[in-house]
C-alpha positions in Angstrom: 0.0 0.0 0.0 1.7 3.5 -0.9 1.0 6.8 0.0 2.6 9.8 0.4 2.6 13.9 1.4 -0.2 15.0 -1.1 -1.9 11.8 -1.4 0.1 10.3 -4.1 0.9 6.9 -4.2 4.7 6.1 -3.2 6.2 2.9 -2.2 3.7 1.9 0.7 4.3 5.2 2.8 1.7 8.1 3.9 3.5 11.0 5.3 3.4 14.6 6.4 5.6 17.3 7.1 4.7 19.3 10.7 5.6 23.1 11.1 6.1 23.5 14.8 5.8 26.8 15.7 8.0 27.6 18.7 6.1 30.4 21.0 8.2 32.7 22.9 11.3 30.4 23.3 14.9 30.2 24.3 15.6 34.1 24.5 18.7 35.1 22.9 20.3 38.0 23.2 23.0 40.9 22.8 23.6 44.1 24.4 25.9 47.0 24.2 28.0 48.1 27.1 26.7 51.6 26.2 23.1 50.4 25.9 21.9 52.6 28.9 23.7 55.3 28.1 22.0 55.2 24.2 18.6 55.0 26.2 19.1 58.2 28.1 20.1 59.7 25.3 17.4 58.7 23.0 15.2 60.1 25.9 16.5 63.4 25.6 17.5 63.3 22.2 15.5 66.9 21.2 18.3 68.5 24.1 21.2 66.9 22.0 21.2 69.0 19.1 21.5 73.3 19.2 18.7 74.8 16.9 21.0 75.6 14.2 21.8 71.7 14.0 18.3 71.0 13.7 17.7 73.4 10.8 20.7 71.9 9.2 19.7 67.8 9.7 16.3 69.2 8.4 17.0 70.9 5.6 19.2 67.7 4.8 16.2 65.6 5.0 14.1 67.7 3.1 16.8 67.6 0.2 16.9 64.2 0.7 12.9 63.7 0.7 12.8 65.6 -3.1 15.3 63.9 -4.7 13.7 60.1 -3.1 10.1 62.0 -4.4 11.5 63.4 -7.6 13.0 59.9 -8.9 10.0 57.4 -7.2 9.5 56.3 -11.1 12.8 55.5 -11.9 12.6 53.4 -9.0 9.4 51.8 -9.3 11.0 50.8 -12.6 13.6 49.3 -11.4 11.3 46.9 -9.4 9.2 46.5 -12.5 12.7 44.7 -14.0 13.6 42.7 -10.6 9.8 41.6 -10.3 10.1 40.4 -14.4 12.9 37.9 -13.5 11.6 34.8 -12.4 14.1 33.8 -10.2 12.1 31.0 -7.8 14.9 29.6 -6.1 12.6 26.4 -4.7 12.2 25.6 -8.7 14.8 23.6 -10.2 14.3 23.9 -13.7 14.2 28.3 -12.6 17.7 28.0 -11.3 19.6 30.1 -14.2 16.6 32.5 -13.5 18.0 33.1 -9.8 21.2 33.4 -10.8 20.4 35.8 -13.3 18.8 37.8 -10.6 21.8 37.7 -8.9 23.8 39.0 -11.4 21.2 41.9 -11.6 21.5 42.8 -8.1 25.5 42.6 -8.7 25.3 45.5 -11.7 23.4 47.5 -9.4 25.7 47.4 -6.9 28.8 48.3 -9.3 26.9 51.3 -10.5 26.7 52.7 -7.0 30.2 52.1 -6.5 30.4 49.1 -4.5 33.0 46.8 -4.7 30.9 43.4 -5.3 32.6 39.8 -4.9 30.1 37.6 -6.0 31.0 34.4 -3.8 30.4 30.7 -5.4 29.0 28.3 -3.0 29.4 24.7 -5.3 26.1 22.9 -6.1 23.4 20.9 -3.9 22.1 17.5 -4.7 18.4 17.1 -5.2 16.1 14.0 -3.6 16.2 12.7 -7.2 20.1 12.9 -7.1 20.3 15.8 -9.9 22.9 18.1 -8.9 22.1 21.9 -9.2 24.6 24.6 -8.9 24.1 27.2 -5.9 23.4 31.3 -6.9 26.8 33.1 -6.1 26.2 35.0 -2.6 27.1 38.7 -2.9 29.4 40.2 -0.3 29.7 44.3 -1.1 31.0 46.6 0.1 30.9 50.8 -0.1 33.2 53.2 1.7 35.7 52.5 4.2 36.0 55.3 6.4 37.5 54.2 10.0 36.0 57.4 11.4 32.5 56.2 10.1 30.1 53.0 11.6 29.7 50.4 9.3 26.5 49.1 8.4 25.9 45.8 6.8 22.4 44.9 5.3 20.9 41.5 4.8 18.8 40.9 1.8 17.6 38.2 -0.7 16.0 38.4 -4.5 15.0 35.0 -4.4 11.0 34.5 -4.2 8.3 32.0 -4.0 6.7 29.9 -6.8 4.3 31.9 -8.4 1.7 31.6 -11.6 -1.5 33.1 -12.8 -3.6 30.3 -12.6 -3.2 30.0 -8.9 -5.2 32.7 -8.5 -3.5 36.2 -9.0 -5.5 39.1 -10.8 -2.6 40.1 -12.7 0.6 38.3 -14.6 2.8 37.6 -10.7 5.9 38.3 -12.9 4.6 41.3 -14.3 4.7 44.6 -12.3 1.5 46.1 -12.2 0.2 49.4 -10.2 -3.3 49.2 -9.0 -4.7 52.0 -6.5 -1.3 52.8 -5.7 -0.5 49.1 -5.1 2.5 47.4 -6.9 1.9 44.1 -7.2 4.0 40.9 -8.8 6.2 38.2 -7.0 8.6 39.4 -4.9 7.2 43.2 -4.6 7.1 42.8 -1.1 9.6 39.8 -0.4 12.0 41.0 -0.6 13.3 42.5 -3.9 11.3 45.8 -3.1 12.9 46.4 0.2 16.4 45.0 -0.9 15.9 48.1 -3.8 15.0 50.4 -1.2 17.9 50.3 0.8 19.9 50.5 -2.7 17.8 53.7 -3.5 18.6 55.3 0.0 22.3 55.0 -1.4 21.9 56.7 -4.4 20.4 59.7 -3.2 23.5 60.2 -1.0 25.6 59.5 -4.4 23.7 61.5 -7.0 23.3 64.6 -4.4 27.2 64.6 -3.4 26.0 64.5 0.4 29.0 62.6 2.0 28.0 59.1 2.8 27.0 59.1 6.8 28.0 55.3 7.2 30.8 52.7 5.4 28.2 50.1 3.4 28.5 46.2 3.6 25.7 44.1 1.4 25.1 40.3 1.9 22.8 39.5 -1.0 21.3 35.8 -1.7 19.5 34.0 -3.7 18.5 30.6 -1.6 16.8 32.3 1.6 13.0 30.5 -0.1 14.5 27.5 0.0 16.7 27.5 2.9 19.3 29.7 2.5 22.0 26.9 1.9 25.4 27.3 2.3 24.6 30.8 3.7 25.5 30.1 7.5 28.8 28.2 6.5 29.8 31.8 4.6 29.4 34.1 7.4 31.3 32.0 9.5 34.2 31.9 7.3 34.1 35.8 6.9 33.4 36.1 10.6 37.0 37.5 10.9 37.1 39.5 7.4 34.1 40.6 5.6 32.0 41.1 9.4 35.9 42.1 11.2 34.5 45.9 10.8 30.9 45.7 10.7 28.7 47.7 14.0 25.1 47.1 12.5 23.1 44.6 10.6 19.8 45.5 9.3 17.3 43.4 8.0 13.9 44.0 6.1 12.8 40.6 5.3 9.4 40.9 6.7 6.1 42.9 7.1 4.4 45.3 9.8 1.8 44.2 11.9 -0.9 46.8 10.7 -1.9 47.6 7.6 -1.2 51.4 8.0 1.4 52.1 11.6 5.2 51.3 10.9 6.5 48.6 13.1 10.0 47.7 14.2 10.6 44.0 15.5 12.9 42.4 18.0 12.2 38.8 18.2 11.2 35.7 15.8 9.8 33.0 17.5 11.6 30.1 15.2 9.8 27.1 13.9 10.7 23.1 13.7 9.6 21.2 11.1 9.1 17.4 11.6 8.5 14.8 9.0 6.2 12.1 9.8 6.5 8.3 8.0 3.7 5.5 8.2 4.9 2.3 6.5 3.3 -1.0 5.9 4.0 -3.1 3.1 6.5 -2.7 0.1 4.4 -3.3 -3.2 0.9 -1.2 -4.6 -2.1 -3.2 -3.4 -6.0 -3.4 -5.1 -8.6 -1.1 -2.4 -11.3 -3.5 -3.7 -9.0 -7.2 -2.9 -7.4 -5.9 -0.3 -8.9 -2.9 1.5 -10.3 -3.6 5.1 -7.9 -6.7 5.4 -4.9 -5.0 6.3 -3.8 -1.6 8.6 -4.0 1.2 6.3 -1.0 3.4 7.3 -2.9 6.4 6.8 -5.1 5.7 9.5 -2.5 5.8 11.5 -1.1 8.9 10.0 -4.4 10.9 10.6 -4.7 9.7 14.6 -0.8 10.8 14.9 -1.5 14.0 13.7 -4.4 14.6 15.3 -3.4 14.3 18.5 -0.6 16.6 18.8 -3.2 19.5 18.8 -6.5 20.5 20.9 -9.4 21.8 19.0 -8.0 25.4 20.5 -4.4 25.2 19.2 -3.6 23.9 22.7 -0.3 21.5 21.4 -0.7 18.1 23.7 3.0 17.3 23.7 4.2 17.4 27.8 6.4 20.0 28.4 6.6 21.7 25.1 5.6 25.0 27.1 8.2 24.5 29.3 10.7 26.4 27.4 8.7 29.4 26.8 9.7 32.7 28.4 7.4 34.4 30.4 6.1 38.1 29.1 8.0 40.5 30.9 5.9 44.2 32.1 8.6 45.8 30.0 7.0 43.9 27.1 3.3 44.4 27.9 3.4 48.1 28.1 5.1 47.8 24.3 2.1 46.0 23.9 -0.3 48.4 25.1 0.4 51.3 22.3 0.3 48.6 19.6 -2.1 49.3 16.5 -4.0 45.4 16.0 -7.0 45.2 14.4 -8.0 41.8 14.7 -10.6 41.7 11.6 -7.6 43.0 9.7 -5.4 40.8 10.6 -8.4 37.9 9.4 -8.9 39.5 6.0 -5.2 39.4 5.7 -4.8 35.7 5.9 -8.1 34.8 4.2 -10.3 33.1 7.2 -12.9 34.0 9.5 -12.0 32.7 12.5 -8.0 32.3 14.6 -7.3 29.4 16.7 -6.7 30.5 20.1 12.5 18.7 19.4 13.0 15.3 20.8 9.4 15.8 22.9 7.9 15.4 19.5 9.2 12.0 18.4 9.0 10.8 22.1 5.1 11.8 22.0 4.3 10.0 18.3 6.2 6.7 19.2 4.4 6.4 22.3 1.0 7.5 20.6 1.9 5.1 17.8 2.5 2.2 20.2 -0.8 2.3 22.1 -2.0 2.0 18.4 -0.7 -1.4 18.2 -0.5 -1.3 14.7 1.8 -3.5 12.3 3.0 -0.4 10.6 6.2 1.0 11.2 6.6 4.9 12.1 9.5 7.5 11.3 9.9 10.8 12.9 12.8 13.2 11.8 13.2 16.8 12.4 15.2 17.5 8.9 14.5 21.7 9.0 14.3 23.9 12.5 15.2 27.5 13.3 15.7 28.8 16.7 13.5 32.0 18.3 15.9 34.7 17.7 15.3 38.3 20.7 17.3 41.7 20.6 17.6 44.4 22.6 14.9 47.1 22.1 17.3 49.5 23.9 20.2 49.2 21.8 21.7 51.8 20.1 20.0 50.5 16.8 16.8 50.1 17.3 16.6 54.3 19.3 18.1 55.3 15.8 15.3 53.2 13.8 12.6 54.9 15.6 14.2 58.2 15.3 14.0 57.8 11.5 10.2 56.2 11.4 9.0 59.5 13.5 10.9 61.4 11.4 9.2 60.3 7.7 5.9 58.7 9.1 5.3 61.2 11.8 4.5 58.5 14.6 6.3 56.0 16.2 6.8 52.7 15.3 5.1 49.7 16.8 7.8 47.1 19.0 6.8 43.6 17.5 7.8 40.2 17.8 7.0 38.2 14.2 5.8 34.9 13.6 7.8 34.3 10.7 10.6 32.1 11.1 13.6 34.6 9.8 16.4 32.4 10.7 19.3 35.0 9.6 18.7 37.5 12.1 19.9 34.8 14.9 22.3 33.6 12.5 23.8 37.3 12.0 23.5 38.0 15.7 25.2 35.0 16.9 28.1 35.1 14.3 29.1 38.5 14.2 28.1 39.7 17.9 26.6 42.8 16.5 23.6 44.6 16.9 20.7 43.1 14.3 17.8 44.9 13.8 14.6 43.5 11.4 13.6 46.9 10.1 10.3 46.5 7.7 8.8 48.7 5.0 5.9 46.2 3.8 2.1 46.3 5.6 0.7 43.5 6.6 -1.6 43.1 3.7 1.1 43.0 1.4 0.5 39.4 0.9 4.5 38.1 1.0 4.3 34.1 -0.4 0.5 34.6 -1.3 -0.9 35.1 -4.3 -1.3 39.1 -5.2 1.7 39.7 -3.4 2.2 43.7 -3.6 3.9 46.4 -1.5 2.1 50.1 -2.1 4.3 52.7 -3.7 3.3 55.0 -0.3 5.2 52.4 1.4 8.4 51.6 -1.2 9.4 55.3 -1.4 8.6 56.6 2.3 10.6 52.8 3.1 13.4 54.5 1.0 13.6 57.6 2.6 13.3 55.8 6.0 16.8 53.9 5.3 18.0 57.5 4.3 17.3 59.1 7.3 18.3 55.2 9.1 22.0 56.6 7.4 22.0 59.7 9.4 20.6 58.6 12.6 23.1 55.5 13.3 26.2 58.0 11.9 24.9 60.8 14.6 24.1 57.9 17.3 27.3 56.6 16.6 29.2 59.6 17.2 27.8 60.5 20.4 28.4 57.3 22.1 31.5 57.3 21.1 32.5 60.6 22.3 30.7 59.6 25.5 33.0 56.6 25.7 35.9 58.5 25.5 35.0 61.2 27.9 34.3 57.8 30.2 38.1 56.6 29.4 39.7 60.3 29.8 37.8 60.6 33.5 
């Protein structure tokens, strides 16, 4: 008897693959020495500055602003030729497509300046044993300055499988504006924001404003289908490309409202288990044969249904036991945070919200009591840890500073669902601050069909990485010259 994952038939196996997601878990984080100190000052930060600074940072932004407003079409036609590539990195036959894209994203980076090494990462074998070569990860770089922080962004222009007939109004690889919406595969994730960030650059360039920070880029093409041989990378450049780097931002995700900027500190991870019933080894006849033997994917649907309470409530002992508890600090973030829960049920398209080794130990014993003649795998072949910063760092006061400063209010604190594995990975190889700093609303749809990001929200996200520029160079600069008034005393 043979099933398999989607109900195909497959050498007498039913199985399914289980998306854990890990609430709250395993806290993990890194502070600056001077992260009290950036806190007082971000409380005080309109005593900083004289007038006459003021006046000059805002006549700077205002320059800044026109030239971002001025040139919004050339940049929305840039993402019109990003969105055109089809570069679905979970796809094998769409492989040269990627790396195409990748190449793309290299030219644009050597017309800003950067110096780009475009690093080969070998192949990866498929299931069926076909070998398939790896995009190239870029590693740029722009400006060296030693008197100036270094900021390194994080950012991929791979996307999710997309076509027309799944049930998108428009063509996904063709850019189309609607009512001020951009839509098309990977408007939102994550080519839009990755052009952004690009865009904040080349205001600085074309207006001759010397650059506020030294740039580093880590651009790659594998982060939809696991971002392989990515982790191994940053390790080995741990002690070159990263030796320099103070900051790593990310915008690889969306805000929690459809209309308030957000800012988030935390992903709670994910594991992902694969479940295997076996019986016997050849295709059998459901008329001869069915209701004379244990059908395996009877057994499959009791396994999976108890691992979860008609509330959400997961059954497995002590798979809460890990989970931090909410801290007041946290629940008066909470308290100024813009949810609308009907929003948030449009978004995802229902009407209604459900309120490690613990897993396999909890299947085999569930299977046992079964006492069926099957035999039962459980592997765990993908899992990312809950990743948590530090709200108070040095980062994340200059992030809000520049979200007040182009969207008039500030930004929402958030913790994301989405599983984001490079933020840990980042935080945990280079020790530096990380900071997921998102453009995209939380209708943008990112993996679902009519993905979009508005064009409100892809040029006021550009100017907000402009102003980012500024705000880490000033931030930067006073905690340093606090630090050395600290040594000279």
């Amino acid at each position: 008897m043979k099933h398999c994952v989607t109900s195909c038939l497959s050498k007498g196996v039913f199985s399914k693959f289980l998306f854990h997601n890990v609430p709250r878990c395993f806290l993990f984080r890194v502070s600056s020495p001077t992260v009290k100190a950036a806190e007082e000052q971000g409380h005080r930060e309109a005593e900083m500055s004289s007038s006459s600074s003021s006046s000059s940072s805002s006549a700077l932004e205002t320059e800044i602003f026109q030239y971002i407003d001025l040139h919004q079409s050339g940049f929305v036609e840039n993402l019109e030729e990003w969105v055109a590539v089809e570069s679905d990195s979970v796809q094998p036959d769409l492989r040269k497509e990627v790396i195409r894209m990748m190449a793309l994203a290299a030219d644009r980076l050597k017309a800003l300046g950067a110096t780009v090494n475009s690093v080969n990462l070998g192949s990866h074998q498929l299931p069926d044993g076909q070998n398939l070569p790896l995009p190239p990860v870029i590693l740029a770089e722009l400006g060296k300055d030693p008197q100036k922080p270094t900021v390194c962004f994080y950012g991929h222009v791979d996307v999710q499988p997309a076509k027309k007939d799944d049930g998108w109004k428009t063509d996904p690889y063709t850019l189309t504006e609607i009512n001020g919406n951009l839509y098309g595969r990977g408007a939102t994730d994550n080519k839009g924001p990755v052009l952004a960030w690009m865009n904040a650059v080349e205001t600085f360039i074309a207006l001759k404003l010397a650059m506020p920070v030294n740039f580093k880029f880590v651009i790659e093409g594998m982060e939809e289908a696991g971002s392989l041989g990515l982790e191994q990378l940053l390790e080995e450049e741990k002690q070159y490309f990263f030796a320099d780097v103070d900051y790593v931002v990310i915008s690889d995700n969306l805000w929690l409202s459809n209309r308030k900027p957000a800012l988030t500190y935390g992903t709670r991870g994910n594991a992902c288990f694969f479940v295997q019933v076996e019986s016997g080894d050849k295709d059998l006849h459901s008329g001869t044969f069915g209701g004379i033997i244990h059908e395996p994917m009877t057994d499959l649907i009791a396994l999976l249904d108890s691992l979860v309470d008609p509330t959400g409530y997961i059954r497995i002992p002590g798979i809460y036991d890990g989970v931090a508890v909410l801290t007041e600090e946290e629940k008066k973030l909470y308290e100024s945070i813009e949810f609308d829960l009907e929003e948030h049920k449009n978004n995802s398209g229902v009407k209604k919200f459900l309120y490690d080794n613990k897993v396999v130990e909890y299947l085999e014993n569930v299977f046992s009591k079964r006492k069926s003649p099957n035999k039962l795998k459980v592997s765990m072949p993908l899992g990312a840890k809950p990743w948590v910063a530090d709200i108070n760092d040095p980062l994340y006061i200059a992030a809000k500073r520049a979200v007040r400063t182009v969207f008039r209010e500030d930004p929402d604190f958030i913790r994301d669902g989405s599983t984001v594995p490079i933020a840990r990975m980042f935080q945990t190889i280079t020790q530096r601050s990380v900071i997921m700093l998102p453009i995209g609303a939380a209708d943008d749809g990112e993996h679902s069909q009519n993905e979009k990001i508005s064009r409100y929200n892809y040029i006021e996200g550009t100017k907000v990485f402009a102003v980012l520029f500024l705000e880490i160079s000033k931030l930067h600069g006073q905690l340093q010259e606090a630090s050395n008034t600290k040594t000279d005393n």
